[in-house]
VOPAGU-2260 file (C-alpha; in pm, 1 decimal, decimal comma):
REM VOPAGU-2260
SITE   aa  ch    i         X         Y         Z
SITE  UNK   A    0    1187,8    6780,7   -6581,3
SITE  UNK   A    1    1241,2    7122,5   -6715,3
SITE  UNK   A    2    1299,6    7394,9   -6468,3
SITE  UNK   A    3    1096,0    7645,9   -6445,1
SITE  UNK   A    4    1243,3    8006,5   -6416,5
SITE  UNK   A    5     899,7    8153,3   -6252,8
SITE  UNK   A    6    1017,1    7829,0   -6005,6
SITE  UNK   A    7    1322,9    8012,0   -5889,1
SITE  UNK   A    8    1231,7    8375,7   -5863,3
SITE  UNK   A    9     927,6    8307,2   -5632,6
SITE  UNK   A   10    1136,4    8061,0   -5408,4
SITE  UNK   A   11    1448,8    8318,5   -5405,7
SITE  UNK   A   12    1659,3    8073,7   -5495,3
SITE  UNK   A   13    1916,6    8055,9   -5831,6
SITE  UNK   A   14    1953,3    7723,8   -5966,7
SITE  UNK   A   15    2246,5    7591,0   -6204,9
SITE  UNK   A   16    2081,7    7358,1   -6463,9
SITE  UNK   A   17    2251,1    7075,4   -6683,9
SITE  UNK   A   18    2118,4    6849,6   -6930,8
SITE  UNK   A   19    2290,9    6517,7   -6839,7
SITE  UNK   A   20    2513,2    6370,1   -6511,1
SITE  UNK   A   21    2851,5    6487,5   -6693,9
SITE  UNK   A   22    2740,3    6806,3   -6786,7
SITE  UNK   A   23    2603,0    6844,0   -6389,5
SITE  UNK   A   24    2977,5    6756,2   -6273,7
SITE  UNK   A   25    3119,5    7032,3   -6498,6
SITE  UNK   A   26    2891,4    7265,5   -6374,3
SITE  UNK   A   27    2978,2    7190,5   -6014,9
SITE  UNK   A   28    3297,6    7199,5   -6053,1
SITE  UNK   A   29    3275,1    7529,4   -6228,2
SITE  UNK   A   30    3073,2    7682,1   -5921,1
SITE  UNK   A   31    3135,5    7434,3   -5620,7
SITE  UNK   A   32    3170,4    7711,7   -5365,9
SITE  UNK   A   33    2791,1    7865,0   -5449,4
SITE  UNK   A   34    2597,3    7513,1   -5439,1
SITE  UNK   A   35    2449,5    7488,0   -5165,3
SITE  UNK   A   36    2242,2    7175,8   -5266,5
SITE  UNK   A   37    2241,1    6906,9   -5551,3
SITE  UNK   A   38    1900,2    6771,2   -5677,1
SITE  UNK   A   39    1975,0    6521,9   -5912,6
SITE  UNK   A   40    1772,8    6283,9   -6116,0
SITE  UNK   A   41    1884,9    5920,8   -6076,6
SITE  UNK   A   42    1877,7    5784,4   -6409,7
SITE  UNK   A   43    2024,0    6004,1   -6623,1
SITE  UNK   A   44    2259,9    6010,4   -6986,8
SITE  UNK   A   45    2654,8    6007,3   -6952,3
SITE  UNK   A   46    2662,9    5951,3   -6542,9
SITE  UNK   A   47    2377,5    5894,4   -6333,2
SITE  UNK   A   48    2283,4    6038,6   -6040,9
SITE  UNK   A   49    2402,0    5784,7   -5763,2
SITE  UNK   A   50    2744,8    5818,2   -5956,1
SITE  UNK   A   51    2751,8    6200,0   -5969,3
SITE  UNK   A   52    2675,5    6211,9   -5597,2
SITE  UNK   A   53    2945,3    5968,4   -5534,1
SITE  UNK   A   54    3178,5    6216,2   -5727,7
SITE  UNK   A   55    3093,9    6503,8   -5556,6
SITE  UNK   A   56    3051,3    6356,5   -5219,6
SITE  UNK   A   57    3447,3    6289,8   -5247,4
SITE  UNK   A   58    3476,6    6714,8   -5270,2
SITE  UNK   A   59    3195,2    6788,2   -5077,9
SITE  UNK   A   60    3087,9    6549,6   -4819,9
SITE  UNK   A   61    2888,9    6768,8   -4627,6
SITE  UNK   A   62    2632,5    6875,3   -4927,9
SITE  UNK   A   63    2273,5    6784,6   -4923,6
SITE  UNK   A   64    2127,1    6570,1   -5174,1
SITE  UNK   A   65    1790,2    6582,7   -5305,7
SITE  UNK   A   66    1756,9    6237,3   -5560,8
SITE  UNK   A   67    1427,9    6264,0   -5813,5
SITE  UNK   A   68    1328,1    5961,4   -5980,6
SITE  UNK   A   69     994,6    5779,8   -6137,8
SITE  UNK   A   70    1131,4    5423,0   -5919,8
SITE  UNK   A   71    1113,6    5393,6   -5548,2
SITE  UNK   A   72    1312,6    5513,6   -5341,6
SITE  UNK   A   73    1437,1    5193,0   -5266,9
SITE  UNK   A   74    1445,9    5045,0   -5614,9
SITE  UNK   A   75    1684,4    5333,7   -5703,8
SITE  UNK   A   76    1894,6    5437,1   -5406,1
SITE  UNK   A   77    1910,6    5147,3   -5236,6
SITE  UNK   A   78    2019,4    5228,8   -4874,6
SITE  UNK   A   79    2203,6    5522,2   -5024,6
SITE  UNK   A   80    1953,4    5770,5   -4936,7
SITE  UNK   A   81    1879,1    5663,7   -4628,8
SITE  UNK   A   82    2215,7    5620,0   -4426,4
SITE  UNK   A   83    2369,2    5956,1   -4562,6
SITE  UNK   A   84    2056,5    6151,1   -4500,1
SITE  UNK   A   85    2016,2    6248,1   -4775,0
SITE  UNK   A   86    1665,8    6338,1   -4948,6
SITE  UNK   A   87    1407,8    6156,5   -5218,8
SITE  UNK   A   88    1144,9    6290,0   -5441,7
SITE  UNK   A   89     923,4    6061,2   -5617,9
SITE  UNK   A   90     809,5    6157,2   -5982,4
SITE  UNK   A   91     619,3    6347,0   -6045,6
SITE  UNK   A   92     575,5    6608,3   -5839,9
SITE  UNK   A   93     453,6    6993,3   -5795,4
SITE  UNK   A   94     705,6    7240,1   -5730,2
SITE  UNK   A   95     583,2    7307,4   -5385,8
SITE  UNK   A   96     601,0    6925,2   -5309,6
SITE  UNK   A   97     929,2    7020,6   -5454,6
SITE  UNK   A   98    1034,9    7293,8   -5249,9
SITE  UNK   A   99     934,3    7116,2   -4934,5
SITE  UNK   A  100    1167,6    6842,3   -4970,8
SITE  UNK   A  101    1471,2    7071,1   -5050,8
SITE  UNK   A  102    1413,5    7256,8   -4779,8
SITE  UNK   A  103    1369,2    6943,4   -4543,8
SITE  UNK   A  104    1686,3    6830,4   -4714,5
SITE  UNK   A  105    1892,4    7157,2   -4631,8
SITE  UNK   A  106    1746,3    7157,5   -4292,9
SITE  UNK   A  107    1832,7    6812,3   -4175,8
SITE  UNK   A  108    2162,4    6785,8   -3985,9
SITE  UNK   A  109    2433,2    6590,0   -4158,0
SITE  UNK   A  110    2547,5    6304,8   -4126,3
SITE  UNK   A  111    2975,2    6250,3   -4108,0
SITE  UNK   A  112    3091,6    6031,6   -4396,6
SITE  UNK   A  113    3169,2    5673,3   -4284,1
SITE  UNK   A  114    3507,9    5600,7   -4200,4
């Protein structure tokens, strides 16, 4: 999916974009403090998404996750989605479908990591 800059000025919001999973981890680890969200795509080149919320997760366990995919959500999370709270978008999708989701996701309270 490419983003849409029209996207983020009428939602207010400023999104960091990244072609691949590696170049994602770069770029949060560039801007970590200013994320306030990660929507990631599950199969993706380099490192997927499960694996770059795994990373992250480790830094941040507190961030909301919004995962994208063209699967289910079970046939690509797994329980992963489900027991950390975090969110899932099935493909495709309109931007206000979108936007809905996200903001579910940052809504939502979160869940402590398991011990």
């Amino acid at each position: 999916m490419q983003w849409r800059p029209e996207f983020s000025q009428a939602t207010d919001t400023r999104v960091l974009a990244a072609e691949n999973g590696e170049a994602a981890l770069r770029v949060f680890r560039k801007n970590e403090e200013k994320i306030d969200a990660l929507l990631t795509d599950v199969v993706m080149p380099e490192l997927g998404g499960r694996e770059l919320a795994a990373i992250i997760l480790a830094d941040r366990p507190d961030i909301p996750i919004l995962f994208m995919s063209g699967y289910t959500e079970t046939a690509a999370l797994g329980k992963l989605g489900t027991s950390r709270g975090h969110g899932f978008i099935g493909k495709p999708f309109t931007p206000e479908a979108l936007l809905r989701q996200l903001r579910e996701v940052l809504d939502r309270p979160r869940k402590p990591p398991a011990p």
